[in-house]
Every structure is written in C-alpha cells, then in structure tokens.
matplotlib code that plots the C-alpha trace (Angstrom):
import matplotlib.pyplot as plt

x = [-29.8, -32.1, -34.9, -33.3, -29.7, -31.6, -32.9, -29.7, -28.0, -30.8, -30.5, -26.6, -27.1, -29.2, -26.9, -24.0, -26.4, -27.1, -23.6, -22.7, -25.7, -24.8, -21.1, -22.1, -24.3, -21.4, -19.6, -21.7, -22.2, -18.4, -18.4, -21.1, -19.7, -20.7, -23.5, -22.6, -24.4, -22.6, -20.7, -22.4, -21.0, -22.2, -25.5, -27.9, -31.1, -34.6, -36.2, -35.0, -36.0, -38.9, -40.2, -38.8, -36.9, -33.6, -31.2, -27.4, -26.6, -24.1, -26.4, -28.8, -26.4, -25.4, -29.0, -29.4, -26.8, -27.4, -31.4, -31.0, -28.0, -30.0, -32.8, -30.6, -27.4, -24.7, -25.2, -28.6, -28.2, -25.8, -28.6, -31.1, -28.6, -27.6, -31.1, -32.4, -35.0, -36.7, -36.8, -40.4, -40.2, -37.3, -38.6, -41.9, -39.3, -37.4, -40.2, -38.8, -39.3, -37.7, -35.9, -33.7, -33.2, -32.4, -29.8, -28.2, -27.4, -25.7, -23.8, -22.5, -22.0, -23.7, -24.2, -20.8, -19.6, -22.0, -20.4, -17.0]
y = [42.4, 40.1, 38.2, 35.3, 36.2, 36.4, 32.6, 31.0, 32.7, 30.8, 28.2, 28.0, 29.1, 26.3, 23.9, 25.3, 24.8, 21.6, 20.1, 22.1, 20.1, 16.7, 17.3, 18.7, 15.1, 13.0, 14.2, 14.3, 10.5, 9.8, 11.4, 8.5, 6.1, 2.7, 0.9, -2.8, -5.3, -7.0, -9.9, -12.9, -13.5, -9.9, -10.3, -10.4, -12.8, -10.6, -12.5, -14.6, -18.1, -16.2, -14.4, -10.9, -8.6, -8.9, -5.8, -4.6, -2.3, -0.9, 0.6, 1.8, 3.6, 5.2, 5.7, 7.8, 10.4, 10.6, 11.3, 14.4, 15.4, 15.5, 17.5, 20.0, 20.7, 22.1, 25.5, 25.2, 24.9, 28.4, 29.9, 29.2, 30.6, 33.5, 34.2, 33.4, 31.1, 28.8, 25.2, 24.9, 27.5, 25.7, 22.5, 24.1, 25.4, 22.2, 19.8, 18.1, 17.4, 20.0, 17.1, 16.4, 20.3, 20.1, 17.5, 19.0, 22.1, 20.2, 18.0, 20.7, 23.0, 25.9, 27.8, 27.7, 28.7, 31.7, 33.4, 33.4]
z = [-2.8, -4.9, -3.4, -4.7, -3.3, 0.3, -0.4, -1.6, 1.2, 3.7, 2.2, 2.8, 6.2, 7.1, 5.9, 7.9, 10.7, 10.0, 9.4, 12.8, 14.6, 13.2, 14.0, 17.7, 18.1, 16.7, 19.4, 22.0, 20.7, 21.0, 24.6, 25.8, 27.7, 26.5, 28.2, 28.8, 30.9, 33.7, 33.4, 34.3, 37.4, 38.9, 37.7, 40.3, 39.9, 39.6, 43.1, 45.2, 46.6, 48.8, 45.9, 47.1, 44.3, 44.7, 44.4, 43.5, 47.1, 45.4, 42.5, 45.1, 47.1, 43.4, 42.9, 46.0, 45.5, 41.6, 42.1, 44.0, 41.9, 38.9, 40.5, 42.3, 40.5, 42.3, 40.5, 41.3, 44.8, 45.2, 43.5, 46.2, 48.9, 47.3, 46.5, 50.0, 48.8, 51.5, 51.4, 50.3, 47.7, 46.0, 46.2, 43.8, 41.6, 41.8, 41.2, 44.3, 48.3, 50.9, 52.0, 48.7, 48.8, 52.1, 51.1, 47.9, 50.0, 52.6, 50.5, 47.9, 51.0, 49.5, 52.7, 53.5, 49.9, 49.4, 52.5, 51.1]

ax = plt.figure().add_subplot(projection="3d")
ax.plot(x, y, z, "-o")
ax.set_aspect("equal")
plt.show()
C-alpha cells in the first residue's frame, strides 16, 4: 500500500468518525428534555417580606434524592457490596460523605440484592 493510500484512507476514516459524532450529539440533543421556566403563577419570589430566601419544597425534596443519586449510582452502589468496601473507603472513592453512601445503599437495596 502507498503512503498516500494510508493518508486518504485516514482521512476518510476520520470523517466517518466525525459524521458518527455529530449524528451521536444530534441525538443525544433530541433526547433532552426541554428546559422551560415555570409559569408565572408557580414561580416563587427570591425573599420574602423578612428578607429570608424563599424556596420551591417540592424542588428541594427533588434535590435531595437526585444529589446522592448522581454521586452513587445504583451500579455503583452493588459494586461496593459485592466488593465489601467500607463506608469510608467508598466515600474516598466516591468523592462523598459516608452518610450519602450510607443512603444510596439503603435506598437501592444493594445489600439485599447482592445476596440473591
């Protein structure tokens, strides 16, 4: 094979590559769910008449099971049972607080599922 053969043929391969790539992000783009604010009348004023930040309960309460959810996936939290990792060592490898470990496992039932 010519040397210029093996550079047209890269040079074909990276724009197979590349049309792959842009076709992989224009569907990961379509898969996006669109972001919209609230209607006006559930949007919630910044303070309140006291000064004091005013919040959307419902968004919290979404916020606390989502946090540790993207720390600790489910898959992530077999993992540390079937490799009998301890709480503290998994929350170094986690980048999180024995606590939210503590949690994931508990809530995806990991303990329960490894046994089976």
């Amino acid at each position: 094979m010519k040397e210029g053969q093996v550079l047209l043929d890269r040079v074909r391969d990276r724009a197979r590559l590349q049309a792959q790539k842009q076709g992989l992000e224009i569907q990961i783009d379509r898969l996006k769910p669109p972001v919209a604010d609230p209607p006006p009348s559930q949007q919630i004023p910044e303070f309140n008449d006291y000064g004091c930040r005013n919040f959307n309960n419902e968004i919290e309460e979404e916020a606390n099971w989502l946090g540790p959810a993207l720390l600790v996936s489910e898959e992530a939290a077999m993992y540390i049972v079937k490799q009998r990792m301890n709480e503290s060592t998994a929350a170094q490898w986690y980048g999180c607080t024995t606590s939210v470990i503590r949690f994931r496992l508990n809530m995806t039932g990991a303990f329960k599922r490894a046994r089976h």
